[in-house]
KOLKEKOL-143907 format. One record per residue: residue in one letter; x, y, z of N, C-alpha, C in turn. Coordinates in pm, whole numbers, padded with zeros to 5 digits, always signed. Layout:
<rs>
AXYZXYZXYZ/...
</rs>
This chain:
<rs>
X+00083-00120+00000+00000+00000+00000+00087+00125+00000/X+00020+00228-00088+00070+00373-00053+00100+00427+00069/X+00161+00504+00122+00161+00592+00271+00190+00698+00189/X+00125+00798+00302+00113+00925+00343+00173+00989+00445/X+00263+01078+00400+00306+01127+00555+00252+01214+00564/X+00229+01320+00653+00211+01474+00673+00263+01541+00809/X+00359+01645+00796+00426+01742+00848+00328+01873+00887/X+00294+01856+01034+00192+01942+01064+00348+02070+01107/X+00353+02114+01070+00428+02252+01142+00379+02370+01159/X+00432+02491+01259+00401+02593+01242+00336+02678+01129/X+00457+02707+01012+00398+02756+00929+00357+02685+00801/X+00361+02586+00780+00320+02465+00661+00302+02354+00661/X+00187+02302+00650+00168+02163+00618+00206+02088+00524/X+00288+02022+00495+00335+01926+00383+00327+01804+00405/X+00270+01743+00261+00221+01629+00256+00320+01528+00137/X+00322+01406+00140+00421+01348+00050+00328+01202+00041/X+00352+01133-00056+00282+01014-00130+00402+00893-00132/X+00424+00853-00057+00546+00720-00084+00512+00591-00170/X+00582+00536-00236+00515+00422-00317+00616+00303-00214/X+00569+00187-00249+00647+00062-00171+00754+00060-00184/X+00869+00137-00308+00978+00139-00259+01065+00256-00222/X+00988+00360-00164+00995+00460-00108+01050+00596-00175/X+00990+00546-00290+01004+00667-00389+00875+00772-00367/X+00905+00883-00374+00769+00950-00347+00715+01058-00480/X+00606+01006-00475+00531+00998-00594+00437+01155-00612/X+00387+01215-00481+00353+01318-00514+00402+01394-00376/X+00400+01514-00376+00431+01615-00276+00338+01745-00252/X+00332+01761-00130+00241+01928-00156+00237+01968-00057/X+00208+02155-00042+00235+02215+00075+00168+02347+00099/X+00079+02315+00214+00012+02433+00215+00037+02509+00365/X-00040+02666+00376+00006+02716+00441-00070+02649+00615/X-00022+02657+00713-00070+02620+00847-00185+02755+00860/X-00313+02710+00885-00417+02802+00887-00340+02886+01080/X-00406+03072+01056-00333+03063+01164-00472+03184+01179/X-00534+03234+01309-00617+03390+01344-00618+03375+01514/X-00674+03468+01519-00695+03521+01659-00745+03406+01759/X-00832+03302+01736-00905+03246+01811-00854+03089+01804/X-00786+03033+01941-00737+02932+01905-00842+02781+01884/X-00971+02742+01922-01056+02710+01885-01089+02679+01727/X-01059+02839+01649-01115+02840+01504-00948+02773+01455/X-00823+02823+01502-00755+02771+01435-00712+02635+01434/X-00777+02546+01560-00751+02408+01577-00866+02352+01464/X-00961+02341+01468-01060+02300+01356-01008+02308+01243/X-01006+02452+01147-00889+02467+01050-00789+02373+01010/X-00733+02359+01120-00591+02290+01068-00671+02143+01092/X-00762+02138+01140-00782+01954+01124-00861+01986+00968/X-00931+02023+00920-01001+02047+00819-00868+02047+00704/X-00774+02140+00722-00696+02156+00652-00604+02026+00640/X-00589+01949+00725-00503+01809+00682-00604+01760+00591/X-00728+01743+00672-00792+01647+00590-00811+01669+00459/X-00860+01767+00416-00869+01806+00278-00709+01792+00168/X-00580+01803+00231-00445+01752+00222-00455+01615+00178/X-00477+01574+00272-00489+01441+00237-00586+01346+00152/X-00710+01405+00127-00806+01390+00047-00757+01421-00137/X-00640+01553-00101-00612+01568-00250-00500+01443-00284/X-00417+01477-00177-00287+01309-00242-00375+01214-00225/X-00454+01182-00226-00536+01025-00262-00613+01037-00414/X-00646+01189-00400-00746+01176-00563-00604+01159-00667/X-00463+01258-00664-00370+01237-00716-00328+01113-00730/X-00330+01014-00625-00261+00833-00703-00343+00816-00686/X-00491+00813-00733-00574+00748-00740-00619+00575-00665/X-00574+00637-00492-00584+00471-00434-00544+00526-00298/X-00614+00440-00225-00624+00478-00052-00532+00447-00043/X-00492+00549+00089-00339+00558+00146-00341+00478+00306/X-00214+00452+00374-00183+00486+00524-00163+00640+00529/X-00211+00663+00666-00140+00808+00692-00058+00800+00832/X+00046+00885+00827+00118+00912+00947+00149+01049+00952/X+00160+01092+01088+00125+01251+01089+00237+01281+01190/X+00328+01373+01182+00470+01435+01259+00357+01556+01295/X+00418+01551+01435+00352+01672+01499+00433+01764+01589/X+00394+01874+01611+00496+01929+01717+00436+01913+01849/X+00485+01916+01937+00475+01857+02057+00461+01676+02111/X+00405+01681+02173+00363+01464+02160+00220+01482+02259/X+00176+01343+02248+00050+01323+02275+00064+01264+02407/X-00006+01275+02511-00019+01250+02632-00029+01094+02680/X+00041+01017+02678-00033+00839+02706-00106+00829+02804/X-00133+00971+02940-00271+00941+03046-00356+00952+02993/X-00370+01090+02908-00501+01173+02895-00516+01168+02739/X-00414+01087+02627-00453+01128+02489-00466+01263+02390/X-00416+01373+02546-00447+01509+02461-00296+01571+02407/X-00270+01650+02343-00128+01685+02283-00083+01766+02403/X+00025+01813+02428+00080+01895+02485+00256+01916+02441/X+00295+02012+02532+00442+02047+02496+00462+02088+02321/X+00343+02177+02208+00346+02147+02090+00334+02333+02097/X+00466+02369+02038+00485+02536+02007+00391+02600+01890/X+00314+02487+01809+00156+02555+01762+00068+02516+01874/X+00062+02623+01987-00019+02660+02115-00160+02578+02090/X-00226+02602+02002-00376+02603+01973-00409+02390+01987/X-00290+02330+01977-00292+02147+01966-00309+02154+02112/X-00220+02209+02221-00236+02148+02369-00336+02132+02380/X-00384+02037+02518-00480+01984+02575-00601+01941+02449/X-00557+01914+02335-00646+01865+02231-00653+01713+02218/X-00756+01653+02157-00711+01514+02136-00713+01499+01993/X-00616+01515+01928-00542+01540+01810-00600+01406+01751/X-00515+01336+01759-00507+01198+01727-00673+01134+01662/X-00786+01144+01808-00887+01104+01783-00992+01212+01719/X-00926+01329+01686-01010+01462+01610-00961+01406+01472/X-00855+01368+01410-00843+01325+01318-00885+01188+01226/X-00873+01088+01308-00927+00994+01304-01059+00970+01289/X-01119+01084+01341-01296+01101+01356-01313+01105+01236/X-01215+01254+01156-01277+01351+01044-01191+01270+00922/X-01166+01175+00967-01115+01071+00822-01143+00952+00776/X-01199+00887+00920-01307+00780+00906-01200+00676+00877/X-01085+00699+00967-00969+00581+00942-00841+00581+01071/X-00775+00452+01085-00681+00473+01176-00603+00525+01111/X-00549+00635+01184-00385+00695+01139-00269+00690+01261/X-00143+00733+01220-00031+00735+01327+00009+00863+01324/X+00022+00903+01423+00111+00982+01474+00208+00961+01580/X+00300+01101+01541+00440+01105+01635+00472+01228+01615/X+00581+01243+01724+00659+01397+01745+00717+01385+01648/X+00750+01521+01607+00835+01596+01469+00974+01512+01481/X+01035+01551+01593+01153+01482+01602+01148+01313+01595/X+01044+01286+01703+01095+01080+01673+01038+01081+01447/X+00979+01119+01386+01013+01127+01255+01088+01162+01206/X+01178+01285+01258+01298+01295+01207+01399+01212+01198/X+01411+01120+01332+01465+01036+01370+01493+00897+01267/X+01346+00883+01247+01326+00734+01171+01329+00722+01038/X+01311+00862+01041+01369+00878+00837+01468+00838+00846/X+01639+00970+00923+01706+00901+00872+01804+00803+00909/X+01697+00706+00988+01759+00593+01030+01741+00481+00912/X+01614+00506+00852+01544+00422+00747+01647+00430+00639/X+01648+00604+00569+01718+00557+00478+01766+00696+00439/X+01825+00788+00551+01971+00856+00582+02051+00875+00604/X+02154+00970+00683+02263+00915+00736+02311+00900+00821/X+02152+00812+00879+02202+00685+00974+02168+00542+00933/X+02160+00532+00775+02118+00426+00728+02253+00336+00754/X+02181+00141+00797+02317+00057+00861+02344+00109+00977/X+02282+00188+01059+02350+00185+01216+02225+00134+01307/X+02247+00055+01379+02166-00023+01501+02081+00023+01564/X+02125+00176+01603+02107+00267+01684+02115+00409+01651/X+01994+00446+01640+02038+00633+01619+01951+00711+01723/X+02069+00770+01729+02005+00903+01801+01993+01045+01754/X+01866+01075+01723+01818+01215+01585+01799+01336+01739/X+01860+01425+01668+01849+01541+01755+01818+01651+01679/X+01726+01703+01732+01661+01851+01608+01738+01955+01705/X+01796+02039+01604+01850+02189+01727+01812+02264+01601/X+01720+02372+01644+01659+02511+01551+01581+02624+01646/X+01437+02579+01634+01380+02684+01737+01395+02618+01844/X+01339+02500+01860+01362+02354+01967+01483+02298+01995/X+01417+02222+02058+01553+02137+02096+01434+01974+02120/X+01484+01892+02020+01400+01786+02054+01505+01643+01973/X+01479+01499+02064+01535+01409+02008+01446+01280+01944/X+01495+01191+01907+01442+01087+01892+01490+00948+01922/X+01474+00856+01942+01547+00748+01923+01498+00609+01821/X+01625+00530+01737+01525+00476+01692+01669+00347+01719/X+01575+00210+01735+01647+00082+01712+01613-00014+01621/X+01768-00077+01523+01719-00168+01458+01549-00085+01385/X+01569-00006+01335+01498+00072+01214+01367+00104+01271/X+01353+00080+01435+01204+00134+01517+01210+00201+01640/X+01097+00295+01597+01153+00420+01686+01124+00332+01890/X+01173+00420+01930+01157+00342+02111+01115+00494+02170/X+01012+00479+02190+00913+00616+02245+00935+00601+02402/X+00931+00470+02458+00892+00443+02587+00828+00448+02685/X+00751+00409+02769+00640+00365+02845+00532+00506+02863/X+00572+00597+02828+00540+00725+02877+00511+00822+02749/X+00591+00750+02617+00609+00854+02486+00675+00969+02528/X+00795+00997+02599+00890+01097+02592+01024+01002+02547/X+01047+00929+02514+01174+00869+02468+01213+00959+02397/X+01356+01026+02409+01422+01099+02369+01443+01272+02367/X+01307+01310+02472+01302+01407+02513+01403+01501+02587/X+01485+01481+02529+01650+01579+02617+01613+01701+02616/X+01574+01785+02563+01551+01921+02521+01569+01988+02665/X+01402+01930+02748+01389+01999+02873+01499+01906+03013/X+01600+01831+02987+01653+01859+03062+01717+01932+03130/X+01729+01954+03246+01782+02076+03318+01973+02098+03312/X+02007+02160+03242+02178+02155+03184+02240+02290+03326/X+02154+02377+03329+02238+02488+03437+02071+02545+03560/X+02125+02510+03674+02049+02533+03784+02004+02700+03737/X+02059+02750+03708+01982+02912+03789+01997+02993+03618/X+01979+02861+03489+01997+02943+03366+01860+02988+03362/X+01845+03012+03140+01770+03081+03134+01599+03042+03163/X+01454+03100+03179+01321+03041+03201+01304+02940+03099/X+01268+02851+03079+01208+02804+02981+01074+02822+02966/X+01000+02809+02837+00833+02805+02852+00802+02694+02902/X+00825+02561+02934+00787+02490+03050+00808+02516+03177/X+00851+02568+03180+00837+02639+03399+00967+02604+03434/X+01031+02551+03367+01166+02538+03486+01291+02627+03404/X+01407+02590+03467+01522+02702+03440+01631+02601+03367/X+01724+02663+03250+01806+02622+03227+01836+02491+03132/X+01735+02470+03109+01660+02341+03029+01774+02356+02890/X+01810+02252+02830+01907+02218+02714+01839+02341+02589/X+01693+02296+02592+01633+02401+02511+01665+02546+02485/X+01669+02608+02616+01735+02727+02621+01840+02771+02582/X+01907+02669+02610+02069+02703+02591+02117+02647+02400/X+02059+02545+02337+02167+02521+02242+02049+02508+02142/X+01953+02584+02110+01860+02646+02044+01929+02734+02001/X+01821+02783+01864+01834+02881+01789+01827+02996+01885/X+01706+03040+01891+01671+03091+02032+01784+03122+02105/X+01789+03032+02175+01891+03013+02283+02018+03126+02262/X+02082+03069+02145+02207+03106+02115+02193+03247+02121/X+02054+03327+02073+02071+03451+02015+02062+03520+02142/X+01963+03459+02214+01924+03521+02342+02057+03551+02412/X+02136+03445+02437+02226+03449+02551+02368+03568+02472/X+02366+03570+02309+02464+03657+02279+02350+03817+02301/X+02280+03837+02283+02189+03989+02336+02207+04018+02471/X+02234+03890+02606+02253+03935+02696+02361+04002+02740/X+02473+03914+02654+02601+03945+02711+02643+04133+02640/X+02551+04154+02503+02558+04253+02422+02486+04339+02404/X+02339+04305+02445+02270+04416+02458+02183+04436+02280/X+02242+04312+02153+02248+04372+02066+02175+04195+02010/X+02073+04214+01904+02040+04100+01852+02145+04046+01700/X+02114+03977+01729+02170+03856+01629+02141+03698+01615/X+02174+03649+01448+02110+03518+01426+02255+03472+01456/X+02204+03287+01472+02350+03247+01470+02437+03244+01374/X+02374+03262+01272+02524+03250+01157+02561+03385+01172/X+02530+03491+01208+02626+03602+01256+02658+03657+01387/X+02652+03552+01459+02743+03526+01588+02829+03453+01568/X+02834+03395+01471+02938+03271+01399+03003+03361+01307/X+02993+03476+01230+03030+03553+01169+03146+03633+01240/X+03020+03702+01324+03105+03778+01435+03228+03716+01497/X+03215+03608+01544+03309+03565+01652+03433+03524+01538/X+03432+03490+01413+03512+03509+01298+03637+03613+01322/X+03527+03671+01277+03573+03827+01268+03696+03880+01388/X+03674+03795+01494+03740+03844+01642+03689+03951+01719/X+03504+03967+01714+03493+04019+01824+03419+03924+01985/X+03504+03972+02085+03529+03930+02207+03378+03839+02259/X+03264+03926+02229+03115+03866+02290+03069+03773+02231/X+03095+03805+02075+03060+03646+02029+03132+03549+02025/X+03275+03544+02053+03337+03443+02113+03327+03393+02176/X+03322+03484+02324+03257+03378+02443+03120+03307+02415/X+03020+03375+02355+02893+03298+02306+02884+03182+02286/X+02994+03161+02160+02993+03022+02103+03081+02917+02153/X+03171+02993+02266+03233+02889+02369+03166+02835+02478/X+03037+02932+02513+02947+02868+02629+02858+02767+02520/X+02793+02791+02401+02728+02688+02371+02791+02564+02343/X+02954+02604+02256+02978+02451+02264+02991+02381+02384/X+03034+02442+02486+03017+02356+02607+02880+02311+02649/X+02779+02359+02636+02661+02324+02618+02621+02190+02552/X+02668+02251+02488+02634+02141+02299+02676+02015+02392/X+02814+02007+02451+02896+01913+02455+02864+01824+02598/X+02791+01912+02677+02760+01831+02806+02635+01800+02802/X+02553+01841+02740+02423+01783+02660+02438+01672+02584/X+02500+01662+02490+02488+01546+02408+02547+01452+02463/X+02686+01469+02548+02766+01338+02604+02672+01275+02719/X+02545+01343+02758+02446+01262+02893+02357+01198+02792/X+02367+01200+02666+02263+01105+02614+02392+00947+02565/X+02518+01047+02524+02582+00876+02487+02620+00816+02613/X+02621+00891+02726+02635+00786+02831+02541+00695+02887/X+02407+00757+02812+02293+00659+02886+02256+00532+02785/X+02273+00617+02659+02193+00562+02535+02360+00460+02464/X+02447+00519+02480+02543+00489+02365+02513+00450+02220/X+02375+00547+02145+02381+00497+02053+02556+00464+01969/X+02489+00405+01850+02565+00371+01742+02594+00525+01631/X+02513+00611+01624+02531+00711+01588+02436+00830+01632/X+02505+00966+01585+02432+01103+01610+02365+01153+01464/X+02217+01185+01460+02246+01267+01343+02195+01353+01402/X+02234+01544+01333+02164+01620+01367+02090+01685+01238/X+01949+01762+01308+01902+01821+01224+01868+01943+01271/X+01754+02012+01174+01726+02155+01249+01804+02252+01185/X+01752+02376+01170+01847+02510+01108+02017+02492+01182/X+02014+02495+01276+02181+02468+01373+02248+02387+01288/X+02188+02230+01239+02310+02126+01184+02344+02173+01107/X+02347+02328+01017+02426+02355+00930+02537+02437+00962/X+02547+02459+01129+02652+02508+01186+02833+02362+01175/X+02898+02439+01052+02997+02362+01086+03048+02311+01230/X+03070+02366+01312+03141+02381+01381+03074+02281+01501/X+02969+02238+01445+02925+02109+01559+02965+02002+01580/X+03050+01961+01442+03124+01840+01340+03262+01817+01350/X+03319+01953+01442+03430+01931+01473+03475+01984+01621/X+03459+02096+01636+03488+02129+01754+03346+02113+01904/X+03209+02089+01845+03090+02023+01900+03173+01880+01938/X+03179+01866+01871+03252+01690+01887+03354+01700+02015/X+03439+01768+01998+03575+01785+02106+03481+01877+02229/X+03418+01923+02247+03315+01939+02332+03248+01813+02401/X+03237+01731+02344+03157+01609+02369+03256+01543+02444/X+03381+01526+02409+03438+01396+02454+03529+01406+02592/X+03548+01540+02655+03565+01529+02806+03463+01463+02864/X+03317+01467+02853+03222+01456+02946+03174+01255+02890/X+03233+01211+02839+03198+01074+02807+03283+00995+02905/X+03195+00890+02958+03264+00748+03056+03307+00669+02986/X+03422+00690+02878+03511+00567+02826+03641+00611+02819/X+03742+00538+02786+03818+00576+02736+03886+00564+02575/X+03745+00615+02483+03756+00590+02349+03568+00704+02335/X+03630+00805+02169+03529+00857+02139+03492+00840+02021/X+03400+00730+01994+03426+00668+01853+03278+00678+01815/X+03179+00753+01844+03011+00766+01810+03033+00885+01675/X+02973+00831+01556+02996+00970+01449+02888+01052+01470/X+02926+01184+01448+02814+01285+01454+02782+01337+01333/X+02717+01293+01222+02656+01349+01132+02530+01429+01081/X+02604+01504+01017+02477+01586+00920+02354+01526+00902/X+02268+01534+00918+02126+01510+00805+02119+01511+00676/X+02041+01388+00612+02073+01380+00454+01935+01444+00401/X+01828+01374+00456+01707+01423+00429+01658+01586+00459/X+01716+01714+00520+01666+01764+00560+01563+01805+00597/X+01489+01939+00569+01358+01972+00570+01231+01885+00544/X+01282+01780+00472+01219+01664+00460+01186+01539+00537/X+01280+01546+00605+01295+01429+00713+01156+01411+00812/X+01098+01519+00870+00970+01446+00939+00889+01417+00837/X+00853+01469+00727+00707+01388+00632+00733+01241+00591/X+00899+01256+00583+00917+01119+00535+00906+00988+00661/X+00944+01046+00749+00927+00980+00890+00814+00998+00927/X+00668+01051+00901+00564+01021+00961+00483+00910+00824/X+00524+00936+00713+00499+00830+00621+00540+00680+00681/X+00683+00629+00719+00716+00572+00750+00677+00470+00886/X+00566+00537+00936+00567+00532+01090+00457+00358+01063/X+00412+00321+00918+00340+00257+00878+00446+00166+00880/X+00566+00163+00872+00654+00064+00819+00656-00085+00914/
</rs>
């Protein structure tokens, strides 16, 4: 059978058509309905998948699976979404609002565990046992996947590093506590903490510019995040030891994660050998539709 993935995000919904050998056959992308009233815009956007998905089925002419990447994850007490930065999903029951208005079982998962399982399936973490997918952009979110299936765990936070707590008295997070990984080695993050020290905004590729250049604030910037970077990621290979890292997210196109991220990493590891590769993302921007397609696999 066909699958369907769909990439609910902030600002676009994209939809993709996979055939059995995971060639994908049609694609499309519309805008994330967005107004004043979060009520009208949750309806919307369920209306708006569905009709998404109604068109890639008239296009291959033949019922699909669907699997749906979402931001935030779904609750295993209560079934309702939460922790999802399109505000208007919390406390919703996503899952069974969709399912209603399609008159079919579907899957869902967090943005990241799809990021994850793409490219474990068939990126570059294709052939490794074990991956561990880490999104760094606005978020900070992971995934895990084994032997080519994702491991959510008893609770569906498997791989949730983001909100771990990295510095006691850092910055708020929007979940209530302080100092959370999120804060710190985010897009976000990065810019925030170089405005504090400067008083002055900036993206990261020109704090990465800057600190080039040799001025003093964005240097230290990108020396507190790689240490960040580096005591963050080494508490997941000490627990997890996957077989590999991939990263994704606007950040993985920061060189400097690939080499000196890395030498960041390997004080804070319990071996005496640092042999986990940290690679790029092959799939990019693509990687959750293809991973919520997949979630059928």
């Amino acid at each position: 059978m066909k699958r369907i993935g769909i990439d609910l995000g902030g600002t676009k919904i994209e939809g993709v058509v996979l055939s059995s050998d995971n060639r994908i056959l049609v694609r499309k992308r519309i805008p994330t309905p967005h107004n004043d009233s979060g009520e009208k815009t949750y309806l919307a956007i369920i209306t708006a998948v569905n009709t998404l998905i109604e068109q890639l089925e008239i296009d291959t002419d033949a019922p699909c699976s669907v699997g749906i990447a979402t931001p935030g994850t779904q609750s295993s007490l209560t079934g309702l979404m939460k922790n999802s930065n399109t505000v208007c999903l919390n406390g919703r029951p996503l899952l069974k609002d969709l399912e209603h208005h399609l008159a079919r079982e579907i899957r869902l998962a967090n943005d990241a565990n799809c990021f994850a399982l793409s490219e474990a399936k068939d990126g570059a973490g294709t052939n490794y046992a074990s991956v561990f997918g880490i999104i760094m952009g606005t978020g900070v979110g992971g995934g895990i996947v084994i032997n080519n299936r994702l491991h959510t765990g008893s609770m569906g936070i498997g791989g949730e590093w983001g909100h771990n707590q990295l510095l006691k008295d850092g910055p708020v997070c929007y979940c209530g506590r302080k100092g959370c990984v999120e804060t710190l080695i985010s897009g976000p993050g990065l810019s925030a903490d170089y405005k504090r020290s400067s008083g002055a905004g900036a993206s990261p590729t020109e704090i990465i510019k800057l600190a080039e250049q040799g001025n003093s604030i964005a240097i230290e910037t990108i020396e507190r995040f790689l240490a960040h970077f580096g005591r963050a990621v080494a508490t997941v290979i000490n627990i997890l030891d996957p077989h590999v890292i991939v990263l994704g997210g606007g950040l993985s196109n920061l060189d400097i994660l690939y080499d000196r991220g890395r030498q960041a990493i390997e004080p804070h590891i319990f071996s005496d050998s640092f042999t986990t590769p940290i690679l790029k993302n092959r799939h990019g921007d693509s990687s959750g539709v293809l991973g919520a397609a997949y979630l059928w696999d």
